[in-house]
Backbone as XML, in Angstrom:
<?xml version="1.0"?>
<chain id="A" units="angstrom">
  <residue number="1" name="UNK">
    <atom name="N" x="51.354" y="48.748" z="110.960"/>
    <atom name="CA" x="52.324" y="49.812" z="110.887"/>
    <atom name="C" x="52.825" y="49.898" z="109.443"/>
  </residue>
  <residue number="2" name="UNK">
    <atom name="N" x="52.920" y="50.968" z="109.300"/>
    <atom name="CA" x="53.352" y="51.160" z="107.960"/>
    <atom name="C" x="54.977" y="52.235" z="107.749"/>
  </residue>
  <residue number="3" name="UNK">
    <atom name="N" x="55.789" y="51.417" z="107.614"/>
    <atom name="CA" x="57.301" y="52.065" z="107.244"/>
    <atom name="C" x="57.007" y="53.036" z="105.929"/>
  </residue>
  <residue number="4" name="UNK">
    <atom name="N" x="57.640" y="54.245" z="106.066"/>
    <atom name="CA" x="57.903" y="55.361" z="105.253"/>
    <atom name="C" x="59.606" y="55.366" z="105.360"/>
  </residue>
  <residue number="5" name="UNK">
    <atom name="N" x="59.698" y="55.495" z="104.366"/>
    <atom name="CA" x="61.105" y="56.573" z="104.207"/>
    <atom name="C" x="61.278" y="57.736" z="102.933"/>
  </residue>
  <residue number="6" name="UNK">
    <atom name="N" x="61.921" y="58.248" z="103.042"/>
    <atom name="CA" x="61.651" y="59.489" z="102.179"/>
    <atom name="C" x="63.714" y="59.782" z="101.763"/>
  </residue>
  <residue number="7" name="UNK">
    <atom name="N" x="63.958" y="60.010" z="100.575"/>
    <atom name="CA" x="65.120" y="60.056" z="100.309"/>
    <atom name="C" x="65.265" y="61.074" z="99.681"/>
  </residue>
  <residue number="8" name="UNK">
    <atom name="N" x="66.608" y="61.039" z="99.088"/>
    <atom name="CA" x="67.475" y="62.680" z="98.159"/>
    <atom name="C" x="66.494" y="63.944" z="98.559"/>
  </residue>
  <residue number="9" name="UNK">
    <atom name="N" x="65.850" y="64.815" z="97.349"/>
    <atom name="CA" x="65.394" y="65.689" z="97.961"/>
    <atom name="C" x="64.412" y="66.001" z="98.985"/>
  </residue>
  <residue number="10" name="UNK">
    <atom name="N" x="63.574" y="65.156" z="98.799"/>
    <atom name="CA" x="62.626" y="65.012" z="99.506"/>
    <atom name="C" x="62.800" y="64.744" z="101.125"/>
  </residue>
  <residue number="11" name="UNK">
    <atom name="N" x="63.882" y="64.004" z="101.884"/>
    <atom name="CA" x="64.576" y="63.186" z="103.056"/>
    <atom name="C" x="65.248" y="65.084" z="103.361"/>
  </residue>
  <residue number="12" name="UNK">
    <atom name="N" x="65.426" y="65.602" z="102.714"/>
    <atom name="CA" x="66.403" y="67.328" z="102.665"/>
    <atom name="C" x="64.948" y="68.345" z="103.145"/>
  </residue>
  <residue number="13" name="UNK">
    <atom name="N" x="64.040" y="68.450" z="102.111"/>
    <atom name="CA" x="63.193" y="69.203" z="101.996"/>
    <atom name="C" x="62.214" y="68.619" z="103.830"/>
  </residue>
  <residue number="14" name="UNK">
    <atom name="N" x="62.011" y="67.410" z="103.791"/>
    <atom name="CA" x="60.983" y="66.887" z="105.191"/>
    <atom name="C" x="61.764" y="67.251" z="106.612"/>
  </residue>
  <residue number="15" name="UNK">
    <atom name="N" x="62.972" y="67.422" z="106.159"/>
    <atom name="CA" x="63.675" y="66.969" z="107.739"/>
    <atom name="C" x="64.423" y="65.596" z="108.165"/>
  </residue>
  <residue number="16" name="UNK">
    <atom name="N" x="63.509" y="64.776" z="107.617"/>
    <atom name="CA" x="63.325" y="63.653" z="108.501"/>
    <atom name="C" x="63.574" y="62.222" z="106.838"/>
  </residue>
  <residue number="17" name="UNK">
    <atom name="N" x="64.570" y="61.347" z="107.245"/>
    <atom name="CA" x="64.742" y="60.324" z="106.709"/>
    <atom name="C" x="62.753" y="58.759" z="106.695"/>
  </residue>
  <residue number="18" name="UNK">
    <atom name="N" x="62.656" y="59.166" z="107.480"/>
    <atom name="CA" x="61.635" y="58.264" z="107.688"/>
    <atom name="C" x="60.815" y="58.024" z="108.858"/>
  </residue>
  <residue number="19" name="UNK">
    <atom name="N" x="59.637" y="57.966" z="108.889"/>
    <atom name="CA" x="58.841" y="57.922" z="109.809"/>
    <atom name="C" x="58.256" y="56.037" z="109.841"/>
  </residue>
  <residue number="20" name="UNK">
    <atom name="N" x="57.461" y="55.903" z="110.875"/>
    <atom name="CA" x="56.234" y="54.783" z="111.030"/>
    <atom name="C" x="54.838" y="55.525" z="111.050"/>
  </residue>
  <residue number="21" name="UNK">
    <atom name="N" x="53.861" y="54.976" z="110.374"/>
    <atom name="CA" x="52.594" y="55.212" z="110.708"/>
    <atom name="C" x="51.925" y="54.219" z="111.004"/>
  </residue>
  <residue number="22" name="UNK">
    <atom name="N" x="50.606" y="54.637" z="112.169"/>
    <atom name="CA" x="49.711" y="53.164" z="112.469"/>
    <atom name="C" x="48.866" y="52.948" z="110.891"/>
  </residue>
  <residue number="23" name="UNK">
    <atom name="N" x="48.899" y="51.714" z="111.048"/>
    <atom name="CA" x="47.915" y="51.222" z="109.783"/>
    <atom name="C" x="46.582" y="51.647" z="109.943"/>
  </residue>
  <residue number="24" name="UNK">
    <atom name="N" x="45.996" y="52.452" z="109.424"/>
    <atom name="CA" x="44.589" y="52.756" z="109.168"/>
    <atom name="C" x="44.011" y="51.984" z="107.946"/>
  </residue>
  <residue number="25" name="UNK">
    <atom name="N" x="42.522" y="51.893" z="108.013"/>
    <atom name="CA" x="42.546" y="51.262" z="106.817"/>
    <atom name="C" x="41.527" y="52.130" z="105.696"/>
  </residue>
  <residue number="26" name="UNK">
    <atom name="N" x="42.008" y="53.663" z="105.739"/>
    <atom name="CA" x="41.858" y="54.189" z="104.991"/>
    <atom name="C" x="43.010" y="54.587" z="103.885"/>
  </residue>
  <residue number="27" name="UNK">
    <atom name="N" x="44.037" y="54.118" z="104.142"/>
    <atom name="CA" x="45.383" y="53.872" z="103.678"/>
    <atom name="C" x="45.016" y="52.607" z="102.209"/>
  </residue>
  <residue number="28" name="UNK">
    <atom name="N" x="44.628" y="52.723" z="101.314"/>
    <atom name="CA" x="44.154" y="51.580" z="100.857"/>
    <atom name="C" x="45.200" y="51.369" z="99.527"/>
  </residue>
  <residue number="29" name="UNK">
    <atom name="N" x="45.865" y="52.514" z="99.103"/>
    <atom name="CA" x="47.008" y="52.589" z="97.980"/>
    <atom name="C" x="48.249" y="53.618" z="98.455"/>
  </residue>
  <residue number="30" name="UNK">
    <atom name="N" x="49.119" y="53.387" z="97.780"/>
    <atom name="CA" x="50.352" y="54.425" z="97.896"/>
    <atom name="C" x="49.867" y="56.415" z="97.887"/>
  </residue>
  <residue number="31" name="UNK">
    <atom name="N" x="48.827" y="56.235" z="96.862"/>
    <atom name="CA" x="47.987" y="57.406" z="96.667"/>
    <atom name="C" x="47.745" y="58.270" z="97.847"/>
  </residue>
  <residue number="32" name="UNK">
    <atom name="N" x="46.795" y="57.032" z="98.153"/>
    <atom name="CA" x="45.798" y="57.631" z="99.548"/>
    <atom name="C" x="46.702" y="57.880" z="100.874"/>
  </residue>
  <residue number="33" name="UNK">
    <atom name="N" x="48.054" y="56.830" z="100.581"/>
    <atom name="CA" x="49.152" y="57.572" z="101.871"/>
    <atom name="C" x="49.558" y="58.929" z="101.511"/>
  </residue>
  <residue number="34" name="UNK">
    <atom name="N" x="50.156" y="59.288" z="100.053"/>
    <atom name="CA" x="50.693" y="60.249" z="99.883"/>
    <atom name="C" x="49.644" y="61.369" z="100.019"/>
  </residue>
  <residue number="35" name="UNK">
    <atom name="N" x="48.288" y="61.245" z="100.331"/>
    <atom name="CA" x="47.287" y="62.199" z="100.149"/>
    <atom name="C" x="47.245" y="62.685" z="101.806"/>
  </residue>
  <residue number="36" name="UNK">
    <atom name="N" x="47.530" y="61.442" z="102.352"/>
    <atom name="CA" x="47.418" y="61.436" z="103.873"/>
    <atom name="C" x="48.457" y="62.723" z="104.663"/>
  </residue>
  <residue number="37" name="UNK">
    <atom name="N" x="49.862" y="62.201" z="104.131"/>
    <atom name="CA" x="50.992" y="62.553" z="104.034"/>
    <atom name="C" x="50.830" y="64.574" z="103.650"/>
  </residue>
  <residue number="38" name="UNK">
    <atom name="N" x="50.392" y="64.707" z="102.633"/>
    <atom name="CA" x="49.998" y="66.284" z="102.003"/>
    <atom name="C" x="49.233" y="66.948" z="102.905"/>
  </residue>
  <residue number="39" name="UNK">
    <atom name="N" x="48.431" y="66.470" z="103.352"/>
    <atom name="CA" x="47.121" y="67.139" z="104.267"/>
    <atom name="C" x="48.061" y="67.594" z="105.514"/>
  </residue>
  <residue number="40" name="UNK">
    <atom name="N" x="49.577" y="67.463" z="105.858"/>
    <atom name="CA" x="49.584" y="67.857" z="106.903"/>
    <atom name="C" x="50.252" y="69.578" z="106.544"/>
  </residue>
  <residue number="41" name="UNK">
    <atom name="N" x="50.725" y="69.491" z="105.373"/>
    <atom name="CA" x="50.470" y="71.020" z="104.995"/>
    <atom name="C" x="52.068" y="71.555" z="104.816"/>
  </residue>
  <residue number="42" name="UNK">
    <atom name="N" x="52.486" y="72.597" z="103.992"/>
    <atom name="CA" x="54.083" y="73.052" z="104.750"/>
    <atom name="C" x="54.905" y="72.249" z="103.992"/>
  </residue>
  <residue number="43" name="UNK">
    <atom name="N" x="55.711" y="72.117" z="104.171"/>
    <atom name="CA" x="56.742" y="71.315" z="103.104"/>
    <atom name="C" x="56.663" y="70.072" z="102.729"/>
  </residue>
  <residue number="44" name="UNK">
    <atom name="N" x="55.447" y="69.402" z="102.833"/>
    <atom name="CA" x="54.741" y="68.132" z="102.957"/>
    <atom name="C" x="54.069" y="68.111" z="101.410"/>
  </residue>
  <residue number="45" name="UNK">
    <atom name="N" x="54.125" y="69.445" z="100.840"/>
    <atom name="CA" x="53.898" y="69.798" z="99.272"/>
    <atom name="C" x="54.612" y="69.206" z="98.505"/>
  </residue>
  <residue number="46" name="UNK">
    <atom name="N" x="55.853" y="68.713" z="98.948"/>
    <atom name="CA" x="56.687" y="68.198" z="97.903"/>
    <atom name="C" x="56.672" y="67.059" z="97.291"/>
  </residue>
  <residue number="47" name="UNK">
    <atom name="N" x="55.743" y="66.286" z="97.994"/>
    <atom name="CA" x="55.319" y="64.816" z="97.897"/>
    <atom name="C" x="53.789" y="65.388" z="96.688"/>
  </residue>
  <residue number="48" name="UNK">
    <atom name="N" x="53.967" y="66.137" z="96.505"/>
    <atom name="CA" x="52.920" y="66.426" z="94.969"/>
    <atom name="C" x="53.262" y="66.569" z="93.381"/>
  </residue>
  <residue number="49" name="UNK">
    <atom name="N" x="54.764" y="66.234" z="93.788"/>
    <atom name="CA" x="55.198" y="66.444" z="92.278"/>
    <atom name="C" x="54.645" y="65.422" z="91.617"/>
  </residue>
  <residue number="50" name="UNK">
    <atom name="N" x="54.604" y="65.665" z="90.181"/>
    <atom name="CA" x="54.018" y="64.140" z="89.267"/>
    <atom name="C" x="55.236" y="63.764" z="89.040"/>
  </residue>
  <residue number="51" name="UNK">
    <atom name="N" x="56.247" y="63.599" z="89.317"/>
    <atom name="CA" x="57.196" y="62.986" z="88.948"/>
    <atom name="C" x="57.984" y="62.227" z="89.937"/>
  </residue>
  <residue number="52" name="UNK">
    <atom name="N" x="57.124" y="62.129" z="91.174"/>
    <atom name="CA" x="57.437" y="61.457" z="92.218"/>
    <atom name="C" x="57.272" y="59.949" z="92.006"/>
  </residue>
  <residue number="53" name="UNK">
    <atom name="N" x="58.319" y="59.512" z="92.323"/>
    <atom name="CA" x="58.459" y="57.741" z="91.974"/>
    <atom name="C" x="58.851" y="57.210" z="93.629"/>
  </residue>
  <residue number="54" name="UNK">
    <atom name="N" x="57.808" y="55.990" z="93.304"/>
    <atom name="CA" x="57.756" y="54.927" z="94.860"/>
    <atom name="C" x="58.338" y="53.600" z="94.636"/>
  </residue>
  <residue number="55" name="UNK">
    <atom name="N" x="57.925" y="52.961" z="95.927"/>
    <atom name="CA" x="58.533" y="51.505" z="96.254"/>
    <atom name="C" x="57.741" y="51.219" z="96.882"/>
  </residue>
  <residue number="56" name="UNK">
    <atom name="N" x="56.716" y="49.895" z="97.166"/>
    <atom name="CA" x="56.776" y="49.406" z="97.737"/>
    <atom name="C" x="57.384" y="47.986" z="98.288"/>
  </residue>
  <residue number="57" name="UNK">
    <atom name="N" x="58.063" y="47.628" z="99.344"/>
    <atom name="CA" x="58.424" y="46.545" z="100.024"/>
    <atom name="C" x="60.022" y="45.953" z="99.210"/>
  </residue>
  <residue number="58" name="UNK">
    <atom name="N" x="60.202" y="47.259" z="98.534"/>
    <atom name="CA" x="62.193" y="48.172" z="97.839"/>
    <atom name="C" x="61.245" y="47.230" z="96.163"/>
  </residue>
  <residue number="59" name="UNK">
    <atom name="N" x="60.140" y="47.125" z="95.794"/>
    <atom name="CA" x="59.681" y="46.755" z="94.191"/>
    <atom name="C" x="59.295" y="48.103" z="93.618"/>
  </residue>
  <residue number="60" name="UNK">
    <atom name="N" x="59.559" y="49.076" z="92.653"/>
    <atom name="CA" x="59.401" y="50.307" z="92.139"/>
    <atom name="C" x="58.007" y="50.002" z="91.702"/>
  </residue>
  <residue number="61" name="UNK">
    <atom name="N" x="57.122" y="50.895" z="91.829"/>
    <atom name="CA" x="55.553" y="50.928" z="91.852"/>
    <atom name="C" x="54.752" y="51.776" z="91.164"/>
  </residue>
  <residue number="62" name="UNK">
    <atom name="N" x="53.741" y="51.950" z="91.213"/>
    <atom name="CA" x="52.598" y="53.141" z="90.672"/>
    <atom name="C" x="51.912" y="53.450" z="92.319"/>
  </residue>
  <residue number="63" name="UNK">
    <atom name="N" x="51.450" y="54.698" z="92.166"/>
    <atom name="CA" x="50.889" y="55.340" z="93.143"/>
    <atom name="C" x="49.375" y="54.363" z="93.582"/>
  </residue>
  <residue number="64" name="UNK">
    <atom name="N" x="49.179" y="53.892" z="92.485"/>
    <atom name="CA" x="47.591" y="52.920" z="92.482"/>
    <atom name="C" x="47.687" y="51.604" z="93.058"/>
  </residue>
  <residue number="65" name="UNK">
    <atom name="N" x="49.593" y="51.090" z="93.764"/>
    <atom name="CA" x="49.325" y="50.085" z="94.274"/>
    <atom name="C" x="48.865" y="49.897" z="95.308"/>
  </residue>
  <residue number="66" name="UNK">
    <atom name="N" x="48.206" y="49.009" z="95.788"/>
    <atom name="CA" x="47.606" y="48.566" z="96.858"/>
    <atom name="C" x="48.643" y="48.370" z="98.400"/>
  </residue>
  <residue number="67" name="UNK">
    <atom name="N" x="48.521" y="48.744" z="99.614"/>
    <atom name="CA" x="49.287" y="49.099" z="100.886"/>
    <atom name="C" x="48.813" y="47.802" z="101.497"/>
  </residue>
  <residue number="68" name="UNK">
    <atom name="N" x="49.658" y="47.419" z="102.266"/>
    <atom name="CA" x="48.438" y="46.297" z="103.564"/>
    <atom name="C" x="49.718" y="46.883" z="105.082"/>
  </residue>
  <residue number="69" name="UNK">
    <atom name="N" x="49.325" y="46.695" z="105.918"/>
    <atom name="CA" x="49.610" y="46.377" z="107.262"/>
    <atom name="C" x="51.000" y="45.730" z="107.388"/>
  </residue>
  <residue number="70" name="UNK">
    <atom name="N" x="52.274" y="46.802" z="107.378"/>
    <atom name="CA" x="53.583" y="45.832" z="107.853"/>
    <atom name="C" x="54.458" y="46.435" z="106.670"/>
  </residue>
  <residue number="71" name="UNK">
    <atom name="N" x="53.620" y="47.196" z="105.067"/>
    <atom name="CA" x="54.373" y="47.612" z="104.157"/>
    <atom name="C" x="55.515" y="48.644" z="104.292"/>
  </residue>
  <residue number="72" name="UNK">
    <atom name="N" x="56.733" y="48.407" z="103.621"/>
    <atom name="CA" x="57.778" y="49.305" z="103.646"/>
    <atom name="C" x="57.690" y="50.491" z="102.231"/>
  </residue>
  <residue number="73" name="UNK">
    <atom name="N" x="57.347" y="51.488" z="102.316"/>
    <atom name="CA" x="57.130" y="52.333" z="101.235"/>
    <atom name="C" x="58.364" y="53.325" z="101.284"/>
  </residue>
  <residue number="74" name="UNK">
    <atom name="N" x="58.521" y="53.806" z="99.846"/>
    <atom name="CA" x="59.585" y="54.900" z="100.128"/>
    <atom name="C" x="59.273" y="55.796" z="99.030"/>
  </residue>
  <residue number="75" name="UNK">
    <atom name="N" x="59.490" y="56.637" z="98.973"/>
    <atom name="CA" x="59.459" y="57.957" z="98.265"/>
    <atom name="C" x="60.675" y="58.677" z="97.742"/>
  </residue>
  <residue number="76" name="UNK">
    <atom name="N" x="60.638" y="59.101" z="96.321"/>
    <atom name="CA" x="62.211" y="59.803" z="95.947"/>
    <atom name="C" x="61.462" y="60.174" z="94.883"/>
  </residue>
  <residue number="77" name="UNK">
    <atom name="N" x="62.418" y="61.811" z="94.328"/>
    <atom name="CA" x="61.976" y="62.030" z="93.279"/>
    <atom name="C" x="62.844" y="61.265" z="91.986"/>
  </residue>
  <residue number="78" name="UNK">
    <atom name="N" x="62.035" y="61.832" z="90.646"/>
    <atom name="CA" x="63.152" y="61.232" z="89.497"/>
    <atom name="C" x="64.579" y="61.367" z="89.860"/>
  </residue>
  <residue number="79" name="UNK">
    <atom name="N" x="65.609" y="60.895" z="89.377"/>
    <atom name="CA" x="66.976" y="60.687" z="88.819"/>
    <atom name="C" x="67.225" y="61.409" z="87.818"/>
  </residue>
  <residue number="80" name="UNK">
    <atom name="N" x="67.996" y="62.344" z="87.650"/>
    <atom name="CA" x="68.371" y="62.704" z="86.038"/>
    <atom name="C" x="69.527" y="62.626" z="85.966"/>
  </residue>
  <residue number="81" name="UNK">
    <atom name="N" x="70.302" y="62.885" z="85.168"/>
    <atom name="CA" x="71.615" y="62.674" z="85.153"/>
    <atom name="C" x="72.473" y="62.890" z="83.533"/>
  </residue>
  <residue number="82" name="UNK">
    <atom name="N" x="73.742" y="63.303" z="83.535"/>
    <atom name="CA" x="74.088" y="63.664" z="82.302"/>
    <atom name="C" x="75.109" y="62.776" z="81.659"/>
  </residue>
</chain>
């Protein structure tokens, strides 16, 4: 199983604070979830910005890290601030 959560705009824009997904093991990086994640189409676009910053297991990440079975991932866009 794989924990999602999705925060600030993105948690606004989905609906939904966070989901579970079954572990597939085509899931092999943060990438290939967020690719997973896009394919379902509709406001699921928003998870395409390049300026989308992750976590895995609450450690801030690159999209190229590696997922396993049980990971807590989260999704938010940048921070800006004045």
């Amino acid at each position: 199983m794989i924990h999602v959560q999705y925060f600030a705009r993105y948690r606004e824009t989905l609906g939904i604070g966070g989901e579970q997904l079954a572990w597939q093991a085509g899931l092999a990086n943060l990438d290939s979830l967020r690719e997973h994640l896009l394919a379902r189409g509709g406001v699921w676009a928003v998870l395409a910005e390049q300026n989308l910053m992750c976590a895995r297991n609450q450690e801030l990440c690159g999209l190229d890290t590696e997922l396993a079975d049980g990971d807590e991932v989260a999704f938010f866009p940048t921070v800006t601030g004045g």
